[in-house]
C-alpha positions, 0 to 999 in steps of 0.5 A, spaced: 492 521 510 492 515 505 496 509 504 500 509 498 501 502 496 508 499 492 503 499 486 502 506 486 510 508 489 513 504 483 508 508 478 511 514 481 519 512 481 518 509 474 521 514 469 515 512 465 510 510 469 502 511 469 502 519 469 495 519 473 498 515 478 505 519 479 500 525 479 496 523 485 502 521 488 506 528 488 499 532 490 499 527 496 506 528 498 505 536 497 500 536 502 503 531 506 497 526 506 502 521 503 503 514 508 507 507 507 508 502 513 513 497 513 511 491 508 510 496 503 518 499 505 519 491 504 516 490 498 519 496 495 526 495 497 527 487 496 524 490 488 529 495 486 537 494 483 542 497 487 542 503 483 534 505 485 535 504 492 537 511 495 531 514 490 526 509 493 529 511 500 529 518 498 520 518 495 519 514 502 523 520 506 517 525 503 511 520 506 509 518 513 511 512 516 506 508 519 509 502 523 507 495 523 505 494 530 503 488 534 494 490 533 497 490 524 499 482 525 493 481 530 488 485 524 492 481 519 491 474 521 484 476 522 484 479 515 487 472 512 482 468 516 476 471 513 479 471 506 481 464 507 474 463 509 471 466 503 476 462 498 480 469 496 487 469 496 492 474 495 499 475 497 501 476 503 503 483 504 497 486 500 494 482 506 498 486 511 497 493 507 490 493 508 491 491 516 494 497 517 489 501 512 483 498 517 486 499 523 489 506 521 481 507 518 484 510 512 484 509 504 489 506 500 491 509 493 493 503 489 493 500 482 493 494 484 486 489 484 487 485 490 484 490 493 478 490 489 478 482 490 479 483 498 474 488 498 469 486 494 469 478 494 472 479 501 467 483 504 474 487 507 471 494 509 476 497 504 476 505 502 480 505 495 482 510 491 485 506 484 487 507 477 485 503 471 
């Protein structure tokens, strides 16, 4: 299973998105590997018109839904302290993203370099699969 983060959903709803990251998208909801937990459903929802809503819930039906428990706020905070204490920053729910990744021990797929800054400058034990 991989955690398909906003980043790479949008990329796959957009009509014109970046066609590398709609293609690893599909492979992973063919072979139903695809994942999204709550602050990425969150994310996605509050972003689209009211027109995209029931395309955004209709992707989101193809992948598995990983819920965001009481172990992902416990992990989070954990994960924002150590940033903090590291002088990274980054938005919050990029923080609870990769809570669940660690927790769930599975990689994200993203097109997003906050992950690369939480794991690099961060020193977060994060698994990517990322885009240019």
């Amino acid at each position: 299973m991989i955690l398909i983060d906003t980043s790479a959903w949008i990329e796959l709803l957009r009509k014109h998105g970046d066609a590398e990251v709609k293609a690893c998208v599909a492979r992973y909801l063919s072979i139903e590997e695809a994942a999204f937990t709550c602050p990425i459903r969150f994310e996605l929802l509050s972003g689209a018109k009211d027109a995209e809503r029931a395309s955004v819930e209709e992707a989101l039906s193809f992948g598995h839904h990983v819920p965001f428990t009481e172990a992902h706020w416990a992990k989070a905070a954990e994960v924002e302290r150590s940033l903090r204490a590291r002088g990274v920053t980054v938005p919050r729910d990029d923080v609870f993203v990769a809570a669940v990744a660690m927790e769930s021990r599975v990689a994200i797929l993203c097109k997003d370099g906050h992950f690369d800054l939480m794991r690099d400058r961060g020193q977060l034990p994060l698994k990517l699969e990322q885009f240019a």
